[in-house]
Backbone as JSON Lines, residues from 0, in Angstrom:
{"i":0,"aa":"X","n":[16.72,-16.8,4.47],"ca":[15.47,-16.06,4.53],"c":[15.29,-15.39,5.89]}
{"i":1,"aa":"X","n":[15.92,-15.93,7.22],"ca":[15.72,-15.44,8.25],"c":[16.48,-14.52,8.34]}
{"i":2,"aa":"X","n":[17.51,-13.98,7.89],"ca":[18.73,-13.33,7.9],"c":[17.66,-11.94,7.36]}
{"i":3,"aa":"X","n":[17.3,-12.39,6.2],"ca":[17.01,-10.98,5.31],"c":[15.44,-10.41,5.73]}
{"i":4,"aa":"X","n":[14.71,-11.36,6.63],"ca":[13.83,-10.73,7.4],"c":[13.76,-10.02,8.62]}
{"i":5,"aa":"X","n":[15.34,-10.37,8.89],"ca":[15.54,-9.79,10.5],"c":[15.71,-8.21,9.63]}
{"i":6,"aa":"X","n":[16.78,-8.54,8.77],"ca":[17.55,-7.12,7.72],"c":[15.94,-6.35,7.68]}
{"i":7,"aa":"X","n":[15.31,-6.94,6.95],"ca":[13.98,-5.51,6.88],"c":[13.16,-5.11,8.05]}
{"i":8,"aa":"X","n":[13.29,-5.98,9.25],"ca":[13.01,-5.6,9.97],"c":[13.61,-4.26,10.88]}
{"i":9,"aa":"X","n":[15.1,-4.45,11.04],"ca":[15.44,-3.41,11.28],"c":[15.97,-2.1,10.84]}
{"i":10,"aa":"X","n":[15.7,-2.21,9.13],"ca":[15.91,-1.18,7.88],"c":[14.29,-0.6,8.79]}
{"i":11,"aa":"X","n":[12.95,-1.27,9.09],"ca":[11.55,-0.53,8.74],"c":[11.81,0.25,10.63]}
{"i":12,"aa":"X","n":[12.66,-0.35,11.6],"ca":[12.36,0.27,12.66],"c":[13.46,1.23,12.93]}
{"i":13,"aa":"X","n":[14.76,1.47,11.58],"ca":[15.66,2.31,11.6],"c":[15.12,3.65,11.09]}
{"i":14,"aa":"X","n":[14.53,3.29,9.8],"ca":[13.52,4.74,9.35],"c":[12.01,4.96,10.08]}
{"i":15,"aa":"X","n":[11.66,4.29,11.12],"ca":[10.2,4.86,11.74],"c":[11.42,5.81,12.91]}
{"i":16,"aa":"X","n":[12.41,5.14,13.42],"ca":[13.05,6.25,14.08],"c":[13.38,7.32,13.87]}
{"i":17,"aa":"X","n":[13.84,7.4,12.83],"ca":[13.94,8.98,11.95],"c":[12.83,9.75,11.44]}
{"i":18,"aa":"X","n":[11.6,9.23,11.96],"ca":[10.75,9.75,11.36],"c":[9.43,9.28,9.99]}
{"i":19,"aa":"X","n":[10.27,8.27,9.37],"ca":[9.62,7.54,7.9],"c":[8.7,6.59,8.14]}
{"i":20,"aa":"X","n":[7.84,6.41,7.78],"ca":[6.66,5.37,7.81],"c":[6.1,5.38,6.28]}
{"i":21,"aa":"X","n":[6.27,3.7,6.37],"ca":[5.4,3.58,4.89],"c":[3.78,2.6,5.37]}
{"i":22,"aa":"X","n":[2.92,3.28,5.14],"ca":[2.03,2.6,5.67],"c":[1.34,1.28,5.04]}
{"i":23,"aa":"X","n":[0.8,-0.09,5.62],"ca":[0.29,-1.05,4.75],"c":[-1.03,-0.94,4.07]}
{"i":24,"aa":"X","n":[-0.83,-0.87,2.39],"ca":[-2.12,-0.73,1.72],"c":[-2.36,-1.72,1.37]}
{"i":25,"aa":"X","n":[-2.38,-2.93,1.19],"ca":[-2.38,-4.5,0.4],"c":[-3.38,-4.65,1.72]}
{"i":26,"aa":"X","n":[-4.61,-5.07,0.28],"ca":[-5.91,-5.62,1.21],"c":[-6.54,-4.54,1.27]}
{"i":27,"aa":"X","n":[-6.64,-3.56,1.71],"ca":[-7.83,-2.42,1.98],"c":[-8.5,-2.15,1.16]}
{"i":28,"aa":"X","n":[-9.62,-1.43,1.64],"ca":[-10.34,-1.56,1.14],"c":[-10.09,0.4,0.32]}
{"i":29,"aa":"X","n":[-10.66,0.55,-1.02],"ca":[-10.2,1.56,-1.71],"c":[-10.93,2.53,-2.42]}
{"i":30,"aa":"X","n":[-11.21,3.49,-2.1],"ca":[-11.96,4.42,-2.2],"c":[-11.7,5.68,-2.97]}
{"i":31,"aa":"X","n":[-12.42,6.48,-3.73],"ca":[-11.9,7.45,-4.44],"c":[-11.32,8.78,-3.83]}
{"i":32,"aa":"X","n":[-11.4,8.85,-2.29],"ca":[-10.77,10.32,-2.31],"c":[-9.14,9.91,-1.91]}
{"i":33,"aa":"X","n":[-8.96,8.5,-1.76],"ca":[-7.63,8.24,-1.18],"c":[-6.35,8.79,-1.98]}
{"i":34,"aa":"X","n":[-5.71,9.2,-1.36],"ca":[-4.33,9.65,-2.9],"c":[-3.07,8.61,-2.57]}
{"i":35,"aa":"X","n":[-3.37,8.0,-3.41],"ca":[-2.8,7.07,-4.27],"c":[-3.23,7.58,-5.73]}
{"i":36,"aa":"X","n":[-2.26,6.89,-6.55],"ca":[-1.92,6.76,-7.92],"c":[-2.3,5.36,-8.64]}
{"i":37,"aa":"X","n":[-3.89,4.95,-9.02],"ca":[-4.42,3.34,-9.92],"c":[-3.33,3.96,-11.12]}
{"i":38,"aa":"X","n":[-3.04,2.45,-11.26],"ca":[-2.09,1.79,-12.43],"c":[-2.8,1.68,-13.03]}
{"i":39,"aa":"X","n":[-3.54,0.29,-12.54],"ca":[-4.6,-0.66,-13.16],"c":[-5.88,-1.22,-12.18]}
{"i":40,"aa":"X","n":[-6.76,-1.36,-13.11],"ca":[-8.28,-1.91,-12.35],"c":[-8.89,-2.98,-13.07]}
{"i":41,"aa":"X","n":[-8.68,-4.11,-11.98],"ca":[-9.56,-5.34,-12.8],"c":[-10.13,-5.67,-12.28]}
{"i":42,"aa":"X","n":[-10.77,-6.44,-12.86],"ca":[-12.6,-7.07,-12.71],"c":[-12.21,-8.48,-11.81]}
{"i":43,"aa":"X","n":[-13.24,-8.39,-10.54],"ca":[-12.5,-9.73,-9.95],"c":[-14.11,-10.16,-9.84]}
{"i":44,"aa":"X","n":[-14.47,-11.63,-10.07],"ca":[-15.46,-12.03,-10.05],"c":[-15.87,-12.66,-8.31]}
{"i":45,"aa":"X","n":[-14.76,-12.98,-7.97],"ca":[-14.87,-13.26,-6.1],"c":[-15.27,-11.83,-5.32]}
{"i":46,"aa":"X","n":[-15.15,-10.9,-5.65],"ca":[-15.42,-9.87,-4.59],"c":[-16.81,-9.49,-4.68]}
{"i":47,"aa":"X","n":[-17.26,-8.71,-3.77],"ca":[-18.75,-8.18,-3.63],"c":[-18.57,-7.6,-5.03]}
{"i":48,"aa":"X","n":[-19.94,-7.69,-5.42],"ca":[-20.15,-6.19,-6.92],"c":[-20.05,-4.74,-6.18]}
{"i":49,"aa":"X","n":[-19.65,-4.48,-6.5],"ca":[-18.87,-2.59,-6.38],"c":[-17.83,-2.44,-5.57]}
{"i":50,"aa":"X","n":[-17.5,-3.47,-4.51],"ca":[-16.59,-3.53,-3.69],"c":[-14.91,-2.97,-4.55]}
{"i":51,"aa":"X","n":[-14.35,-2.31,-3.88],"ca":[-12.46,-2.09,-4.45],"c":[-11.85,-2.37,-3.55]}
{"i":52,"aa":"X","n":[-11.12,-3.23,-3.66],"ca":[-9.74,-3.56,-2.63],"c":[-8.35,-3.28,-3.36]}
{"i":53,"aa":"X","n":[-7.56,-3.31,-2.76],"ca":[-5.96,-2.77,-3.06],"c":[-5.71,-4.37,-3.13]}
{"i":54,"aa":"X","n":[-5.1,-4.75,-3.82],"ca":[-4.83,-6.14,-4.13],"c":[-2.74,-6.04,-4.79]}
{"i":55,"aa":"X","n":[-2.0,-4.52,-5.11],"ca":[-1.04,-4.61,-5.33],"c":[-0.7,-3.28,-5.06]}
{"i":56,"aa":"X","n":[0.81,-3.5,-4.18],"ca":[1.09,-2.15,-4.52],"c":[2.55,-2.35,-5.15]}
{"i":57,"aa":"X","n":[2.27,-1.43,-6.1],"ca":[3.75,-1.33,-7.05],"c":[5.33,-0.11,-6.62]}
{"i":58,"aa":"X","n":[4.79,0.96,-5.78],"ca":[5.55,1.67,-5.23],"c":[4.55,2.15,-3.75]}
{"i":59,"aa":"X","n":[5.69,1.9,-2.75],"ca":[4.72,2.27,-1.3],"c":[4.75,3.68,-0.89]}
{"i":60,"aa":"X","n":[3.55,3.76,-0.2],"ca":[3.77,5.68,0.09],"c":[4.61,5.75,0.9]}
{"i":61,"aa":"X","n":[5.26,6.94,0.84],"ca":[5.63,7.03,2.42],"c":[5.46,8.14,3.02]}
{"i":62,"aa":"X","n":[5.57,8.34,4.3],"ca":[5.32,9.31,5.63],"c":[6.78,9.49,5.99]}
{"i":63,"aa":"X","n":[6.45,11.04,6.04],"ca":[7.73,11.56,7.37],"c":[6.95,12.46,8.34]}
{"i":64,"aa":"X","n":[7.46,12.2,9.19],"ca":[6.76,13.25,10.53],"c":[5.08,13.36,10.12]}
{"i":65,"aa":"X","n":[4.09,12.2,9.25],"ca":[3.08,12.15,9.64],"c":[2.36,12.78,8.41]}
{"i":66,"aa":"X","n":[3.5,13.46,7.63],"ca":[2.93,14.14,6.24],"c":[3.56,13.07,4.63]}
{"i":67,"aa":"X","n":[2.74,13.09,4.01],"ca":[2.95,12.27,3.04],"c":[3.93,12.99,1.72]}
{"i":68,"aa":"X","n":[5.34,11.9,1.67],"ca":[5.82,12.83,0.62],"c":[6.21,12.35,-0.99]}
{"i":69,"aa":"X","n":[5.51,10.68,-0.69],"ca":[5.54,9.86,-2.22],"c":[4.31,8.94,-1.83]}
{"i":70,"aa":"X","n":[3.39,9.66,-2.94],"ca":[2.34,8.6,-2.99],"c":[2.1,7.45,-3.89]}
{"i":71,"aa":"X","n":[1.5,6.3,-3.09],"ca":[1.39,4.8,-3.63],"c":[0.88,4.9,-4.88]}
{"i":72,"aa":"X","n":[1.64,3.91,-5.6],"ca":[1.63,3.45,-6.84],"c":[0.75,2.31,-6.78]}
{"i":73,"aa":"X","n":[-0.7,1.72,-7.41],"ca":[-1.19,1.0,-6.79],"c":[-2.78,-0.37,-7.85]}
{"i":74,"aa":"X","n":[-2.64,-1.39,-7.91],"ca":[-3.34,-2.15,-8.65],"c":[-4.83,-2.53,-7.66]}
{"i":75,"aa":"X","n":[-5.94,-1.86,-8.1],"ca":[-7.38,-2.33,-7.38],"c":[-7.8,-3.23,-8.32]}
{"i":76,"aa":"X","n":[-8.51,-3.97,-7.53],"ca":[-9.17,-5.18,-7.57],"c":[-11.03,-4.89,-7.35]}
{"i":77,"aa":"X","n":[-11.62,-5.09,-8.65],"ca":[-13.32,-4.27,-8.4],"c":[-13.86,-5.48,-8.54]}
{"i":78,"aa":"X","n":[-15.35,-5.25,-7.66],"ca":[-16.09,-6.84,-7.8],"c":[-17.1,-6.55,-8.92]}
{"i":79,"aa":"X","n":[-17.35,-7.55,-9.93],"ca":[-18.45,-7.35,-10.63],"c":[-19.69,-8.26,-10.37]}
């Protein structure tokens, strides 16, 4: 396990050198003008009522030079 965390570690600081950034959406909080792509939206009874959080992401965005060129694939989590 330590082996293959060092490995993504330096796969994520080989492509921020070139330019690539995938940024972290798991947990945030999620809003309608964001572009991302909802999969799915479920009803979570722990969260505030109206609250959306990003609770999965199924494909990550990514960034080059700061412009976005695959956007997140992504499961919210709504409070009722």
């Amino acid at each position: 396990l330590k082996q293959l965390s060092r490995s993504v570690i330096k796969l994520k600081d080989n492509l921020a050198a070139n330019g690539y950034e995938m940024p972290d959406l798991l947990g945030k909080p999620f809003h309608q003008g964001m572009k991302v792509i909802v999969i799915n939206s479920i009803p979570d009874e722990n969260l505030e009522k109206g609250s959306e959080i990003i609770t999965k992401v199924l494909i990550p965005q990514v960034n080059y030079n700061d412009k976005m060129i695959q956007a997140a694939q992504v499961e919210v989590s709504i409070g009722i």
